[in-house]
N, C-alpha and C positions, 0 to 999 in steps of 0.2 A: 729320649732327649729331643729329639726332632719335632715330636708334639707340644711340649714342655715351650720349646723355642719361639712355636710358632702361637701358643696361646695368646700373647699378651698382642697383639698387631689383629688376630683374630676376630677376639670380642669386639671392637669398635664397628668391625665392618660386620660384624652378626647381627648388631644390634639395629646400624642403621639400613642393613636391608629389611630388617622386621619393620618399620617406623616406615617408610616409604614401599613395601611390597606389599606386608601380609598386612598388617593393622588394616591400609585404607581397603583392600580387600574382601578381610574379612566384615567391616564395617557397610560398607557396597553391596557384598550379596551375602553377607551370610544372616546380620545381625536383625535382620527386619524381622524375622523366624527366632533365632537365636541370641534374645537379649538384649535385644532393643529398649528402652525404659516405657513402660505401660503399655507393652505386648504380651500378647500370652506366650510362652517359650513353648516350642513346639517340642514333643516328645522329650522334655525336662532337658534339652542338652544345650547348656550355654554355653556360647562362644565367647565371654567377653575376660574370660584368664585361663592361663595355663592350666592353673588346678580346677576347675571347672571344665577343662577340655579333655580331660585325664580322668575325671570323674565320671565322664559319660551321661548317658539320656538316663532316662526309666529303664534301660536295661541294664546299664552298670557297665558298659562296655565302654572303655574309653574309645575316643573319637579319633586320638592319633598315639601312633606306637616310634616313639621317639628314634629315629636311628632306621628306621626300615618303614621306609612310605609304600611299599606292596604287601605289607598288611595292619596298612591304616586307615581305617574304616572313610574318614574323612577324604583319604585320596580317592579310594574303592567308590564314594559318592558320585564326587567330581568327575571319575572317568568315565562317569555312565554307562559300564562294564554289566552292573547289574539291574535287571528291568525294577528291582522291587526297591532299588536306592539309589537314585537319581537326585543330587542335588547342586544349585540351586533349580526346583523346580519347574520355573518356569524357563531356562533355557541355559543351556550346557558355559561352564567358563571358556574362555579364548584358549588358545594353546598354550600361549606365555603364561596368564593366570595359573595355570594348571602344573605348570613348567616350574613358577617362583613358589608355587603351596609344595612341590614336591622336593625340590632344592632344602623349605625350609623345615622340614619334616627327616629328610636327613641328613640335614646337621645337625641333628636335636629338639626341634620344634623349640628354639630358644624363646623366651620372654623376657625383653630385658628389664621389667620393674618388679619382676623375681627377686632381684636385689637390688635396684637404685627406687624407690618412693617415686611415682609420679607427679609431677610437678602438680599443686591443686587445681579445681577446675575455676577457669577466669571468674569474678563477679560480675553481676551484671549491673550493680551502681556500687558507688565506694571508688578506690583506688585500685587502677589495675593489675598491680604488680604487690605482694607480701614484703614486708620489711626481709624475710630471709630471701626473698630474690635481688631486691635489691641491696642486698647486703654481699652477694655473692662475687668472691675477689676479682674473676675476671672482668668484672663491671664497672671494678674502683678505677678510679684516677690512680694513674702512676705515680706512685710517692718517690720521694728523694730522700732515701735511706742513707745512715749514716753509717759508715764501713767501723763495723767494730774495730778497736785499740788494743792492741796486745806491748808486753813487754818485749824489747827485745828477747830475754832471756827466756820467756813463757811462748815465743813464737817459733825459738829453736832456727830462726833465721831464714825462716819458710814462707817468708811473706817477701814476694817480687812485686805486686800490685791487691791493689782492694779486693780483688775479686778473690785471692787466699784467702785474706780476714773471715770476708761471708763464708768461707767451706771450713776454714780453721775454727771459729766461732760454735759450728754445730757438732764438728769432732769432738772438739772440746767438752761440750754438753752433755755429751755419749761416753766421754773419755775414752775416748779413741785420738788416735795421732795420722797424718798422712804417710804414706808410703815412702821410701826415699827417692832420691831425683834417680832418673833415669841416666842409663850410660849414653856417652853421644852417640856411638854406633844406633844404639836405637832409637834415639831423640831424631836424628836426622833421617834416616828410613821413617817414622812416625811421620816428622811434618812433613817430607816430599810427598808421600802418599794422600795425607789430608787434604795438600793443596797443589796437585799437579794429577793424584792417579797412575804416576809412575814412580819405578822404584830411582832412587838415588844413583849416582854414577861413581864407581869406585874414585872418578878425579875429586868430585863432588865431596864424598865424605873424607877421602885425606885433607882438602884443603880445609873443610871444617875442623877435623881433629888440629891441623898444628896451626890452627889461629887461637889463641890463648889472650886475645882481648878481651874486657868486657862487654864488649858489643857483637861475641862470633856468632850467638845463636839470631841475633837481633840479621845482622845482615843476611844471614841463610833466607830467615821469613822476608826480609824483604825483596829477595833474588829471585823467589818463588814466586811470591803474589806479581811481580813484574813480568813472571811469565804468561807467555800465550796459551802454557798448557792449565796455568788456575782456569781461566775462563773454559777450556771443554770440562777438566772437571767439576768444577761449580754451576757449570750449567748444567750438565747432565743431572743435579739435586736438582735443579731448579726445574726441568721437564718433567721430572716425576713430578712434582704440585701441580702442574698444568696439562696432565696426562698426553704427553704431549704423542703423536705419532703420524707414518707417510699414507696411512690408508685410516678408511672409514671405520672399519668395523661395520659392528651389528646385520644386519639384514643382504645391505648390498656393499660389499668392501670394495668401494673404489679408489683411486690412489688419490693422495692429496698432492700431487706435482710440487706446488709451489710451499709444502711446508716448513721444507729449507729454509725459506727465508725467516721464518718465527726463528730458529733454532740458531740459527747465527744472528740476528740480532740479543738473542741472548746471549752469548757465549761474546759478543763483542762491548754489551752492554756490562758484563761485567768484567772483561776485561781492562772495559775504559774506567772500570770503576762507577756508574752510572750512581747518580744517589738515588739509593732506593725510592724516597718519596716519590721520583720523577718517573723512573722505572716502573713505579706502579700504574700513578697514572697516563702514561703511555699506552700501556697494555689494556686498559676500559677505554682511555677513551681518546688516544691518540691522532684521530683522525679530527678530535675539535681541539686538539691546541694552536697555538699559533706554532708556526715554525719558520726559523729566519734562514734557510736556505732548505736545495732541492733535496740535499743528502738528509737530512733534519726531517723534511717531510717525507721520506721514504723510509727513515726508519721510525717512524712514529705511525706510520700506515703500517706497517711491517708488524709492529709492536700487537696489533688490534687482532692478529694472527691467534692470540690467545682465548678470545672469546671462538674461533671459528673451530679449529682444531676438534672441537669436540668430536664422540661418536652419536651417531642419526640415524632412525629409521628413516630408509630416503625413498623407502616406499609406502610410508606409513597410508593409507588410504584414509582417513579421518585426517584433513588439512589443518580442520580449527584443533586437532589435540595435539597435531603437530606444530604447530606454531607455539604450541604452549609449554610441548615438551623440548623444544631446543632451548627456549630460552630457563625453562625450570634447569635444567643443565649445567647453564651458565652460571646461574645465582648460586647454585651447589658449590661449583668450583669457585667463582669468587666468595665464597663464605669460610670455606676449609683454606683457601690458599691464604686470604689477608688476615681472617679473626677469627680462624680455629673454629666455627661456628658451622655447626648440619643447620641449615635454614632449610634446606629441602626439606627434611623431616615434617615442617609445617605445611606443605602444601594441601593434605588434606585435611589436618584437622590441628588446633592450637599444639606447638611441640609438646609432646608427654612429658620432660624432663626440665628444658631449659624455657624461661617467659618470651617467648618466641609468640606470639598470636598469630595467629590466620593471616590478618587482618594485614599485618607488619611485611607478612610475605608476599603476602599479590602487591603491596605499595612497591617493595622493589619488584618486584617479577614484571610488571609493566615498564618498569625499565630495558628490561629485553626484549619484551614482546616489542618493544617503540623502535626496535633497531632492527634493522639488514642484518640478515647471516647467510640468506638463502639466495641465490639467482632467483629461485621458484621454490613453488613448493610441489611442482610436476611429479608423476614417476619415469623414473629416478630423480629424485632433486640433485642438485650440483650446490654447493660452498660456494657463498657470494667471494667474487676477485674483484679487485679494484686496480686500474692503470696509474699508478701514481702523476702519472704527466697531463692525466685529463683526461675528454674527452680526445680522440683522434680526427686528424683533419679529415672533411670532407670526403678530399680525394682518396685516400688512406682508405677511409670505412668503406668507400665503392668498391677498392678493388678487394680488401677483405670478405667482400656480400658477392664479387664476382667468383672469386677463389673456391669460395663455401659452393657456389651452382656450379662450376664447373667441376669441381669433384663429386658432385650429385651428380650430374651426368655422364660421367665416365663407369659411376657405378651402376647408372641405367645403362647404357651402351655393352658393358659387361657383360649384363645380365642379358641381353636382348642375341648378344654376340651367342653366348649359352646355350641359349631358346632355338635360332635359326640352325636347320638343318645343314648340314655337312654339302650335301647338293646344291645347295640354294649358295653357290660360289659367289655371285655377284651380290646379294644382299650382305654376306659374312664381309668381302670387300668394303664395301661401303662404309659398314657400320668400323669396322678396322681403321679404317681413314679418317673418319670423323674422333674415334677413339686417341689415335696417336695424336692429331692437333690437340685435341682438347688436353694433353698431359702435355704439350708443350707448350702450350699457354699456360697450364698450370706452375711447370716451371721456369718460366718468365715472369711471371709475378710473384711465385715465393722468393725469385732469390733478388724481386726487387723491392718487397714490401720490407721494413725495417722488422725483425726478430718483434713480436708483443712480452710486453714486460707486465706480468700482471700476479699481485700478491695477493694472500687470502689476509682479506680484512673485513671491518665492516662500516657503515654509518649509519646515521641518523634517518629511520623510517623515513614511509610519506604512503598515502594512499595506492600510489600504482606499484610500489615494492610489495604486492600480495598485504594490503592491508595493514601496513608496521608503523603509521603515524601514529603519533605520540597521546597516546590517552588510559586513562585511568582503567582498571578493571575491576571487576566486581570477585568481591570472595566466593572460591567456588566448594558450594557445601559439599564436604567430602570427596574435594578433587576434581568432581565431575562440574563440568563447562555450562552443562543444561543447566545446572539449577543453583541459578548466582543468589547470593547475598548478600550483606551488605557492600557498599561501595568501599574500593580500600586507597584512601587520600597518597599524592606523593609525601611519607615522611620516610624519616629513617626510622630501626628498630627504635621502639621506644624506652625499652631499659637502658640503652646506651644511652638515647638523646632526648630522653626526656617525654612525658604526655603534651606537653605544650610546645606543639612545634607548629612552625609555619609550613609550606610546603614547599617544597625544594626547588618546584620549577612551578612557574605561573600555572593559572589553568582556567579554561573559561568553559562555561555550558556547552553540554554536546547535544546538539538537536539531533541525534539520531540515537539518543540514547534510549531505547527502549528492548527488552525481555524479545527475544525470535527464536524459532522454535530450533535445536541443533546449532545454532550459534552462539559464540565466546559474547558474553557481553560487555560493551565497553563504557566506561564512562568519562566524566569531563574529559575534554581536550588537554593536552599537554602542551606547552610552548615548544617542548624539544624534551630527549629520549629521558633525558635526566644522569646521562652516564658522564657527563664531565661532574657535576655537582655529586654524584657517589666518589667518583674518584680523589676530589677534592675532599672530603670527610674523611675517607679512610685515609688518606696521605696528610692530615691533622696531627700535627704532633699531639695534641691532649686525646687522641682517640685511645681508649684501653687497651685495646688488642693489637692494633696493625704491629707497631714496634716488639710488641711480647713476644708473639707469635715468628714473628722473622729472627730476633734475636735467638729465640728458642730450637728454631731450624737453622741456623748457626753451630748453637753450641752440643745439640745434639751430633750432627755432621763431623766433631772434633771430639766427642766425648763415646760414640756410641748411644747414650742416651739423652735426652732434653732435658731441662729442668722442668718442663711438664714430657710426661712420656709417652704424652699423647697429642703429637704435635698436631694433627687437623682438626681435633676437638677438646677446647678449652671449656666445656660445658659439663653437667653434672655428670654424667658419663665418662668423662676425660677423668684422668688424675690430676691431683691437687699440685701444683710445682715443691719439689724436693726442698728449695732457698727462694722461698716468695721475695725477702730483698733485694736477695742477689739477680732475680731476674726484673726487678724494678730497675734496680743499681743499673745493668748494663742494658735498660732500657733507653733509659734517659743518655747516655752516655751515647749509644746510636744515633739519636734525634738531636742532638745539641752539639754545635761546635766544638772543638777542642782547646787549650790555654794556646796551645802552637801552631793554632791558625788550620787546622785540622778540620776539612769540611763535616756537616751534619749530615746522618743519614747515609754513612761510607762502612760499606761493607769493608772493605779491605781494612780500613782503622780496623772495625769490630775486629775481623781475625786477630791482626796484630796483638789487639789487647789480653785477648784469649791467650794468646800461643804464648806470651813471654809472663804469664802467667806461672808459679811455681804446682799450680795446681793440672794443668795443662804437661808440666815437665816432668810429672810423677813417674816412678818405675809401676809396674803390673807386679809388684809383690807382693804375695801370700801373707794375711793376719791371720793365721787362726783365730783370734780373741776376736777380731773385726769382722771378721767371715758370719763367727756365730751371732753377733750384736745387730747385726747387719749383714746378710747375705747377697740383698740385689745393688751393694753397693751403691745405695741413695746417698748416700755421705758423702759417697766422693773418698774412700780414705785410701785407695788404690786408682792407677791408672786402668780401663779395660781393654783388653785384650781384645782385638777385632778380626770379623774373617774380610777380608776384599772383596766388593762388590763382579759383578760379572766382567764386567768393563774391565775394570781395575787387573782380573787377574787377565785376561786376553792383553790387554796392552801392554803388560809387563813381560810377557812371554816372547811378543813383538819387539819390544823395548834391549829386551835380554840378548833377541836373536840377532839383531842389529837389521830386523826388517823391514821397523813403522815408518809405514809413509806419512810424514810429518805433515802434508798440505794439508790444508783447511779450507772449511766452508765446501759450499755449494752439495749437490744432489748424487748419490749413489742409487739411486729407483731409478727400476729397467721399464716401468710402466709408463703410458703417457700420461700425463694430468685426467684423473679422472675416469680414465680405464680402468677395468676390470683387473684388479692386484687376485684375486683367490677367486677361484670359482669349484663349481663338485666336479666338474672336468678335470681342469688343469691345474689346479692344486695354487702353489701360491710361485710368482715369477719372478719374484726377491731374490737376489745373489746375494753374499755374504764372504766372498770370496778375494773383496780389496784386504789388504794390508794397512788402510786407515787407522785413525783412533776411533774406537767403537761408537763416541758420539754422533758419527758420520754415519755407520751404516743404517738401513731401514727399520723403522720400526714398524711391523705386518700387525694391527690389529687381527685377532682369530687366528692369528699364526706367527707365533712371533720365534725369529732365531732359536735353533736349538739350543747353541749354547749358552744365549741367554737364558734362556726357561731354566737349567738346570744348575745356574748358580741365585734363583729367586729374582729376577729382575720383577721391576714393579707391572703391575697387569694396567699397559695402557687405556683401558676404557674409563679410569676412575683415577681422579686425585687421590694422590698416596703419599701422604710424606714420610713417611718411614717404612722400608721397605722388612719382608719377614729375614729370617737368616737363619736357616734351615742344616744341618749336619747329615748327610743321608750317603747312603754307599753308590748311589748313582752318579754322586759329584766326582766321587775317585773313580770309578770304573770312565769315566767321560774324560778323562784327563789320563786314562793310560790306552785308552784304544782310540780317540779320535782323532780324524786322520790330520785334522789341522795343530794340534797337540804335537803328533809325529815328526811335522816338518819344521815345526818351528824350536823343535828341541833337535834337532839334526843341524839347523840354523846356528844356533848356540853352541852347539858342541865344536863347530869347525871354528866362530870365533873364541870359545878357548883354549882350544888347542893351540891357536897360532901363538900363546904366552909362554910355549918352550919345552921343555917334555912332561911327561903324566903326571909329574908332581904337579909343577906351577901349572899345567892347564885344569889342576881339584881348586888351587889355589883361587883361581882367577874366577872359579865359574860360583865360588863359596861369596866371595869380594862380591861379585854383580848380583848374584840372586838375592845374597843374607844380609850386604851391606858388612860383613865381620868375615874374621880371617876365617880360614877351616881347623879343626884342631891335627893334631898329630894322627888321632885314632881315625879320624872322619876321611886322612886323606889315603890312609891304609886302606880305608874298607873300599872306599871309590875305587884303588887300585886294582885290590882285588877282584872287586866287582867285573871291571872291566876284563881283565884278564880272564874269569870263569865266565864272561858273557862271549870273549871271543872263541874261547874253548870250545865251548856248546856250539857253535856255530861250524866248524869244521868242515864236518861232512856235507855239510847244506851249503857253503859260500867255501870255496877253495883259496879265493884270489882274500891273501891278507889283509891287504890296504880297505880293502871292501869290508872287512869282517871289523877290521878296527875301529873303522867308521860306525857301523851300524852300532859296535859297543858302545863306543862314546857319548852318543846319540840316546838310547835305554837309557844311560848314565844321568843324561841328563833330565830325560822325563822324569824317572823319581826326582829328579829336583823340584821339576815342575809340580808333582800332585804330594808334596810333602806339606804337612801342615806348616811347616818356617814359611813357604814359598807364598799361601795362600790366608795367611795371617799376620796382621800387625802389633808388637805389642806394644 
């Protein structure tokens, strides 16, 4: 089951490590020998398909043994293990090369146009795109579909808004019918959960059950989206697309101090209801809008937090591939997060799937290369930070440059202290005396210098930023920097916006434009980086995707699955959407005002629209007939049944025990900005240990929370909009032995006890966990339970009250690790 589960989230990210690892790879070093066009193939073994890899040389041996890379000839090459088969040749792969051939070898030595047709190869005159590319849906213009008409009688009174008609319309098709309405017990457990992350409050769902207007479920949803807790729960979707996290990752995991503040301007951004359009372009290019006060400009500095964020070889030793690989990066995440689009995939060679050219990618990719991300590109590099208030005054920056030497000195004086012999009394003096002033000058100026305010953001290059003014770049053949080719103009993709475009930012001759040996080449000059004029396209209402893609991470978050199911890749790869209308329908409905004065581009409307939805209010009951017609319920003809994300159950347990510390915002990292969070010594220096909402604690690239890891949290080094949802006996065993588990079901237990004797405290704790009463039988066996739990304890705990406890407490952890507790229906 747990394979089954995990397949379909799988393949996307199988696919696009082959497209960006092995393909440019094996094209690099393998294929000059191996299948190059109009080279001899060496020892008949070509590299340029699966079944040709499988086929083997002249000896018939295939090259890789799918599933077990130590005894696959092809790894056995590469490891230079044997004298007589060493390949490539002329000098050994890097370790990581070696690392991503063997990763991909086993999981299968996937190929993904085994079954998707690789897109044809470009022409070199004619038209550069085929009518079937440009014919492809996520390329159209959003149409304004018209919500099919049913009869009252033929609709069965199942239609509360349009968005039924489009799911009704296709049942119908199928002849199939929807599920019936859900009970409110579980209607109100469902939306508190969908838009808060915590469960419902027993006052909570009485007061919904005996409001009998037509308007009860209506104000629920809006009680909710008014709360502070939508924004950490919807932000926490919205960090997974931005992989968001408080340390590096990759090579040197140092802490990112200041990435609190990305993380609350999101969670405030959508709290305020931000319009998305604005929201977006905030986040590229915040730092060039205007902004009519200093809170405005700080959270719009704040916002740019999202290009930074990423993870970085910060010790990469090739500077020019580092430069190139932070901003490839970027262009990845902004492609998956705004228009479901792997544009990385093209960085070495035109995309194999989608009409993506080369060409299209270095045009934006010099978009990032034109911008600040980095202080430097030293080792260790550091995340460019910016002071939102400016430069610092004169006298300010003396004493911060005096502060920096005199703690350089104390560390010399230390060391020197060290050195000097035991004997040598009057020098150790000395050096002591010199020592204690210099720490009281030190703290006379720290506690007189104002606190530095400083967020990770970025701007607009310039030559002394390590090279990031604003200029075109050349196509680089196969990835590699050395060996440019053509020049690639500022356009946008050209399937979207056309072969005849202008270029998006001026650009004038680069007199230094010329081919150097180990260096990126650049070309014309740019007026400026080009990241307001992206941002501006993508936050376009007539752009195809932005709206699709955001509406579809919506309704996926509300349904379990999207109208496409593949919410970071709208491409041939991706799935096809389930109601192509229906995700037009509430396209446009996002981007356009409302009759009642309803801003454009307001997430909170979109929920709304969803939630009060008849299709949205379904019960999770069983069709046979539907089941067989339709098993992954693409129809929609039942509600699905979902598990809670990791967060979700930890907060609930919190929630339950009457723990959670409700405050908000600001930083729970024990590290300093940019210290060392992990290392092979000291492991990782992350506590986990507040009582917060989970959006708050740490997220440790290379080491992330136990409990997170074990209920599938998304893997911060990569945008992920859908995370996997996995069934394994490690999630129950983690939920009846761990020790935070323990206490926070001992939490619980005591506040329901205090609801009166062993009955009403089954009563109360069934009320809070399940949202519904307990039955007769259920409050039997809890009794029982407890009673044969304190039994068994006898000999081992004398004192009763002790023994009662500890029962109550067991009592309540099967609460906690039951499937009711850790599933929505």
């Amino acid at each position: 089951m747990a394979v089954l589960l995990l397949a379909p989230s799988a393949a996307p990210a199988n696919d696009e490590f082959f497209e960006k690892k092995i393909r440019p790879l094996l094209a690099n070093k393998c294929l000059n020998c191996h299948g190059a066009p109009g080279t001899k193939v060496k020892g008949g073994l070509k590299l340029t398909s699966r079944a040709e890899m499988m086929a083997g040389g002249d000896a018939g041996t295939p090259a890789v043994k799918p599933g077990a890379p130590d005894e696959s000839l092809l790894i056995k090459a590469v490891l230079y293990t044997d004298e007589a088969l060493k390949m490539p040749p002329k000098g050994k792969l890097s370790d990581a090369e070696i690392a991503d051939l063997t990763k991909w070898v086993k999981g299968g030595a996937k190929w993904p146009n085994e079954t998707v047709k690789p897109a044809p190869e470009p022409k070199t005159n004619g038209p550069l795109f085929t009518p079937e590319q440009k014919a492809f849906w996520a390329f159209q213009p959003v149409k304004a579909p018209a919500p099919p008409v049913f009869r009252d009688d033929k609709a069965g009174g199942r239609i509360k808004n349009p968005i039924d008609a489009f799911v009704l319309a296709k049942l119908t098709e199928k002849g199939l019918a929807p599920a019936p309405p859900a009970d409110r017990r579980t209607l109100i457990r469902r939306v508190t959960f969908d838009l808060t992350g915590l469960p419902p409050t027993p006052e909570e769902v009485d007061a919904y059950l005996k409001d009998d207007s037509a308007t009860a479920f209506e104000k629920v949803v809006d009680r909710l989206l008014a709360s502070p807790a939508y924004g950490e729960r919807w932000g926490r979707h919205w960090l997974d697309v931005t992989r968001y996290a408080d340390s590096n990752g990759l090579d040197e995991n140092t802490a990112f101090g200041n990435a609190w503040r990305y993380r609350d301007y999101v969670i405030k951004s959508l709290n305020n209801d931000k319009p998305y359009d604005r929201f977006l372009k905030e986040q590229l290019a915040g730092d060039l809008l205007p902004a009519d006060s200093d809170a405005a400009r700080l959270d719009q500095l704040t916002a740019t937090g999202f290009l930074t964020i990423g993870p970085k070889v910060l010790a990469e030793p090739d500077k020019q591939k580092m430069l190139l690989d932070i901003a490839d990066e970027q262009l990845d995440t902004v492609g998956k997060a705004f228009m479901g689009l792997t544009l990385g995939c093209a960085r070495c060679h035109d995309h194999k799937f989608d009409p993506l050219p080369t060409r299209d990618y270095y045009s934006l990719l010099a978009v990032f290369t034109s911008t600040r991300t980095m202080q430097n590109l030293n080792t260790v590099a550091r995340a460019f930070e910016r002071d939102p208030n400016g430069p610092e005054k004169p006298e300010v920056k003396a004493d911060r440059a005096k502060l920096a030497r005199l703690k350089k000195d104390v560390r010399k004086l230390e060391n020197d202290f060290s050195k000097t012999p035991e004997k040598d009394k009057e020098k150790r003096a000395e050096i002591h005396t010199k020592a204690e002033a210099a720490r009281a000058e030190i703290k006379t100026l720290e506690a007189a210098l104002p606190p530095p305010l400083t967020i990770l953001a970025v701007e607009d290059g310039s030559a002394a930023a390590y090279g990031t003014q604003g200029r075109n770049l050349y196509v680089q053949v196969r990835g590699t920097y050395t060996m440019p080719g053509v020049e690639a103009p500022p356009v946008f993709p050209r399937i979207i916006a056309g072969e005849e475009q202008k270029p998006f930012v001026p650009v004038k001759p680069n007199p230094a434009d010329k081919p150097e040996a180990n260096k990126i080449r650049f070309g014309a000059l740019r007026e400026r980086s080009g990241r307001l004029e992206l941002a501006n396209w993508l936050a376009d209402p007539a752009h195809p995707l932005t709206a699709r893609v955001m509406v579809n991470r919506v309704w996926q978050h509300h349904f379990g699955e999207g109208l496409v199911r593949t919410p970071d890749n709208f491409g041939r790869l991706g799935e096809r959407p389930t109601h192509p209308e229906l995700l037009d329908w509430l396209a446009l409905q996002f981007t356009s005002p409302d009759a009642g004065g309803g801003a454009a581009w307001s997430l909170k409307r979109l929920h709304k629209l969803i939630l009060l939805s008849a299709t949205y209010q379904m019960s999770c009951t069983h069709d046979e007939r539907a089941a067989l017609a339709d098993p992954d319920n693409r129809l929609l003809w039942r509600f699905n049944r979902r598990r809670l994300e990791a967060e979700a159950v930890r907060d609930s347990m919190l929630a339950l025990a009457g723990t959670l510390d409700r405050t908000t915002g600001g930083s729970l990292l024990s590290s300093g900005n940019f210290d060392y969070v992990t290392n092979d010594q000291s492991g990782s220096t992350a506590k986990y240990d507040s009582l917060r909402r989970s959006i708050y604690l740490p997220v440790i690239r290379n080491n992330v929370f136990d409990f997170f890891q074990a209920f599938d949290f998304v893997e911060p080094h990569v945008s992920n909009g859908k995370r996997a949802s996995t069934v394994i006996a490690s999630q129950a065993l983690f939920l009846l032995n761990n020790p935070f588990v323990t206490a926070q079901a001992k939490a619980f237990a005591e506040v329901v006890r205090r609801s009166g004797d062993d009955q009403e405290g089954v009563k109360a704790a069934y009320l809070r966990a399940f949202a519904r009463p307990a039955t007769d039988e259920e409050v039997s066996q809890a009794i029982s339970f407890v009673q044969r739990y304190d039994l068994a304890l006898t000999e081992k705990e004398p004192n009763a009250t002790a023994r009662r406890t500890k029962a109550w407490a067991a009592w309540c952890q099967v609460l906690f690790a039951s499937s009711e507790f850790v599933y929505v229906n």
